[in-house]
N, C-alpha and C positions, 0 to 999 in steps of 0.2 A: 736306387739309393735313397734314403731316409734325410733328406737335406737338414731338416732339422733334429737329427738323433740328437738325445738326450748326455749333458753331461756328466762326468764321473761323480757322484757323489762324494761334495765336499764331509771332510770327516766333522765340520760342526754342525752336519745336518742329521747325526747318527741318532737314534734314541729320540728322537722330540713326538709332541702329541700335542694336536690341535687341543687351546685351551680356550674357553669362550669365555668373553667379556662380560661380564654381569651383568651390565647395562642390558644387555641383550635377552637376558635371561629372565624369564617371566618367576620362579622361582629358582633360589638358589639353591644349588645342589648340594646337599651337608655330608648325608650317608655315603658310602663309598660305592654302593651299587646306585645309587642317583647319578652319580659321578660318572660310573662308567656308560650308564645309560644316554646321558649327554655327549660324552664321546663318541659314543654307537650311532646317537645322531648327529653328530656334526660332520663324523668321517663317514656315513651315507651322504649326507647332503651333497660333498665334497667330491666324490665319486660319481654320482648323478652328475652334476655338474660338469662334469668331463666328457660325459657321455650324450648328453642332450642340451636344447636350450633350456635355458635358465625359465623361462617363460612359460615352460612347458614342464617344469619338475611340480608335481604335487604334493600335498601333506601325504596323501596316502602313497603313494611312492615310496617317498620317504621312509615312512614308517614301515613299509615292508624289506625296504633295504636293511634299514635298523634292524631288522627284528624285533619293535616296539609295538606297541599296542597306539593305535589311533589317539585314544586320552590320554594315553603318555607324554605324546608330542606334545598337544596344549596343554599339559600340566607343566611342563619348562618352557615352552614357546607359543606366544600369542596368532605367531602369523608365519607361513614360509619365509614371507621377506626377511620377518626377523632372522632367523637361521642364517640364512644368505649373510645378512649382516654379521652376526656371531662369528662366523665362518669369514669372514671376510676382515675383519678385525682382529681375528686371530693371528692371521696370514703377516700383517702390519705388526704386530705385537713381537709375534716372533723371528720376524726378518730382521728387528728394530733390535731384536738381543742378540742376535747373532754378530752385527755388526757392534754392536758394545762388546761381545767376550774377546771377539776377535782384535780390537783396539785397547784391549785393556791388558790383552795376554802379548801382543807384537814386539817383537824388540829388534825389528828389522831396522836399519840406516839405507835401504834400495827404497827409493821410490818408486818405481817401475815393479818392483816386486809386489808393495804395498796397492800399488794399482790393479795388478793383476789378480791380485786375490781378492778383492772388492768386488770385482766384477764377477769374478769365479765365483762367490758366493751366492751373489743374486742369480749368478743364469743355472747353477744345482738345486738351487730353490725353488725358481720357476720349473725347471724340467719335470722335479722328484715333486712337489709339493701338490697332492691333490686340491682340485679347483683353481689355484692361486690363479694359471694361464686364464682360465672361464671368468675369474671375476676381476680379475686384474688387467689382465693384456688385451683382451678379446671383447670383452663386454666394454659399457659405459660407466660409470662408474657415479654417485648420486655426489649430491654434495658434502654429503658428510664423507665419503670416501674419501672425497679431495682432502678434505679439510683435513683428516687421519693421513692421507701419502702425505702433505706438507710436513705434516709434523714430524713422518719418519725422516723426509729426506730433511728436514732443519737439523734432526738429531744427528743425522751421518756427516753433515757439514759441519757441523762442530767436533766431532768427533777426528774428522780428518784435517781441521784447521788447526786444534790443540796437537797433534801428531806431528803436522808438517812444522809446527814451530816448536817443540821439543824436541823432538827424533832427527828432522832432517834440516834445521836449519833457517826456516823461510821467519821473512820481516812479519809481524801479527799487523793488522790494519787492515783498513777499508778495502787496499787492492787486491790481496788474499781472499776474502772476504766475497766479493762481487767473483772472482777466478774459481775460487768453489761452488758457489752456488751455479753459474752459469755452465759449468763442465758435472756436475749435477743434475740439473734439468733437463740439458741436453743428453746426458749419456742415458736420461728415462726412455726419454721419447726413443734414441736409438735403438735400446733395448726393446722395447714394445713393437717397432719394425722390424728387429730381428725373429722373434718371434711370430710375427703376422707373416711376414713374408715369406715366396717359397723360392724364387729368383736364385739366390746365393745358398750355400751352405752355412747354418748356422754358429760353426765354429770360425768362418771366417769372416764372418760380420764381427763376429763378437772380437774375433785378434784384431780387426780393424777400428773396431771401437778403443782397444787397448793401446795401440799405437797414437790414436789420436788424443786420448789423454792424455799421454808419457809426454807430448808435445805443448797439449795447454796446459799443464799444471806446472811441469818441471823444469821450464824454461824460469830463473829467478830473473 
């Protein structure tokens, strides 16, 4: 048995395509076959990534997976790492929108429901989402990493604090405030051992993580 088979795919993960940060991007891609060529290498890197160590993927690799030419890669990217990075920024970008469409379009009154699909989101994301487990879960992550997950999860805490005092009623302040951030952090790290681990089956960490939200959050 597959302890950790893969979730159903959430339907706001339908359609999407690794987009890469510019910052990341030795040149910007304008023409449209630039563009896909970037694609071509962001979703090899990404696949690699799944398949070996990180430490062990090469440009040339790379660029064979792509079906690019060698000075193709350095002609958009200076270094592997960058890629890695592009790649890994992308991942953050677009978990970060996923959880804006899905707060923006909600018009649920369950909190428990609102819990559940948050979570559902992230563990379709991590399952479906080439590399995200290898650079996300599994790997280290540098300091700019950190600095980028802060900013998503600060984004999803606000997101869920404007929710929980429009939609479902809760006082706004300090003690909301600290109750989110702290069932945030924690629900990371839990997440990240559901994943790592082979102990349990993953769908029951994860309802176990759910319950234990529905407890620290919903309790006014």
């Amino acid at each position: 048995m597959n302890r950790n088979a893969a979730a159903p795919l959430h339907p706001l993960l339908a359609a999407t395509q690794i987009e890469p940060p510019l910052s990341a991007v030795r040149r910007s891609p304008i023409q449209g076959r630039s563009q896909d060529k970037v694609q071509r290498i962001l979703a090899a890197t990404a696949m690699l990534a799944d398949t070996m160590p990180l430490e062990s993927i090469t440009m040339m690799q790379i660029a064979e997976a792509a079906e690019a030419s060698f000075s193709s890669i350095y002609r958009f990217f200076p270094s592997k790492d960058a890629i890695l990075e592009a790649v890994a920024m992308s991942h953050l970008e677009r978990l970060q929108k996923l959880y804006e469409i899905y707060f923006a379009s909600a018009t649920l009154d369950d909190g428990g429901k609102i819990i559940d699909d948050a979570i559902d989101v992230y563990v379709a994301f991590a399952s479906r989402e080439p590399g995200f487990r290898s650079l996300w879960i599994n790997a280290s992550p540098n300091a700019e990493y950190f600095r980028r997950t802060h900013n998503v999860s600060d984004t999803a805490i606000q997101l869920a604090r404007a929710y929980a005092v429009s939609k479902l009623g809760f006082q706004d302040g300090a003690a909301l405030e600290i109750r989110l951030a702290v069932a945030s952090n924690a629900a990371a790290h839990i997440l990240r051992y559901a994943f790592n681990q082979t102990e349990f089956p993953l769908d029951q960490v994860v309802a176990e993580l759910k319950r234990w939200l529905r407890t620290a959050l919903l309790s006014k």
